[in-house]
N, C-alpha and C positions, 0 to 999 in steps of 0.2 A: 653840601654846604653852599650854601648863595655867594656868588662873588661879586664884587665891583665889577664894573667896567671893564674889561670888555665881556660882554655874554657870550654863553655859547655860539646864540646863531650869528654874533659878528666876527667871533673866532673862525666857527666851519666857512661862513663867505671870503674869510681872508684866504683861508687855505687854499681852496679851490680855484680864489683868481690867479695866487700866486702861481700855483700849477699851472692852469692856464698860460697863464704867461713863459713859463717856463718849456714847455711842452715841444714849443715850435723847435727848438734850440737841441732837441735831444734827438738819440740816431732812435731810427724807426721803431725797434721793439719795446724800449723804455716808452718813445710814445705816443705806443698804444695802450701802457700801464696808466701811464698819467690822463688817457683820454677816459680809461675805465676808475679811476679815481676821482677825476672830475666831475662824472657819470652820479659815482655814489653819493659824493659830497651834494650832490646838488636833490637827491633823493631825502638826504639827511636834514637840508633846508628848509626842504617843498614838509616835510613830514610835518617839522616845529613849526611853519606856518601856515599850515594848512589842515589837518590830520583831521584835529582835535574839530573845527568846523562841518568837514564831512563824515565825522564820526557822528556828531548829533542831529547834523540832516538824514543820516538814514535809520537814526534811529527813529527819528519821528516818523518816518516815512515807513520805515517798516510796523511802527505801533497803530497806526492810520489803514494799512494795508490788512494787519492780524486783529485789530482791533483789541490789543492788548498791552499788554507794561510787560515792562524787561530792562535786561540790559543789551547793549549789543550784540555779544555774545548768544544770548538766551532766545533772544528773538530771531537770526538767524538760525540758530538750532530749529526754532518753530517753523520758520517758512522752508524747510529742508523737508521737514514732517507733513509740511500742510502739501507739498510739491508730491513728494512722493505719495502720499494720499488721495491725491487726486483735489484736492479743495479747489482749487483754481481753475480746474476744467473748463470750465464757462466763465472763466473769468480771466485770459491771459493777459488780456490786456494790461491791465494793472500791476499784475508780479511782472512782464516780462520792462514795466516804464520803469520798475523799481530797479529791477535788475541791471538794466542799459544806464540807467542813471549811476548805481554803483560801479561801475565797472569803469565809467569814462570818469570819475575821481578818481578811481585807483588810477589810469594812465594818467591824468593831470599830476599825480606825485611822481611817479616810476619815471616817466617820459612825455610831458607836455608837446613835445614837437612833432608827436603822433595823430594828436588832434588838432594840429595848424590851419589843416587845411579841409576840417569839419566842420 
C-alpha cells in the first residue's frame, strides 16, 4: 500500500545517516556492524534509484548485441548460449563492451567508491 510522506527511499536515507552519525560514538565491534549496515543501506538506495535505469540500458544493449526481444532475464540466458557456442568468436569486441559496461553498474550499486578513481 502507497504511503504519504515520507517514502521509502527518504525513510532508508534517514536511517543510514542516523547510523552514521551514530557509529563514531560506539565501541569498536558494534562499529563495524553499523559500518556494515550503512554499507547495505546505501546498496538499498543506489538500487530504488538507480536499478530500474541500468536494467533497461542493458537490455537494449543486449537486444542490439543478440539482435533480438526478450526480457532481461531471457536475453542473458541467450548471450550465456551464444558465449558458450562460440557466436562471438570473431566478435569479442562487442560482448566483452557489453559485458565491462555491465559489471561497472553493478559496482556503481554494490560500491561506487570502487570506481572513484576510474
Amino acid at each position: 500500500m502507497s504511503q504519504d510522506r515520507p517514502q521509502a527511499d527518504d525513510l532508508i536515507r534517514t536511517v543510514r545517516e542516523y547510523i552514521e552519525r551514530l557509529a563514531p560514538d560506539l565501541p569498536q565491534a558494534q562499529r563495524f556492524n553499523a559500518r556494515v549496515a550503512v554499507h547495505l543501506l546505501g546498496i538499498v538506495e543506489r538500487e530504488g534509484n538507480e536499478a530500474a535505469d541500468y536494467d533497461a540500458a542493458e537490455t537494449d544493449r543486449l537486444r542490439r548485441l543478440l539482435g533480438g526481444d526478450g526480457d532481461l532475464a531471457d536475453l542473458n540466458t541467450e548471450l550465456c548460449h551464444c558465449i558458450r557456442a562460440g557466436d562471438f568468436d570473431d566478435d569479442w569486441d562487442a560482448m566483452l563492451a557489453h559485458v565491462a559496461e555491465t559489471v561497472t553498474n553493478k559496482v556503481r550499486i554494490v560500491d561506487p567508491r570502487r570506481l572513484a578513481d576510474k
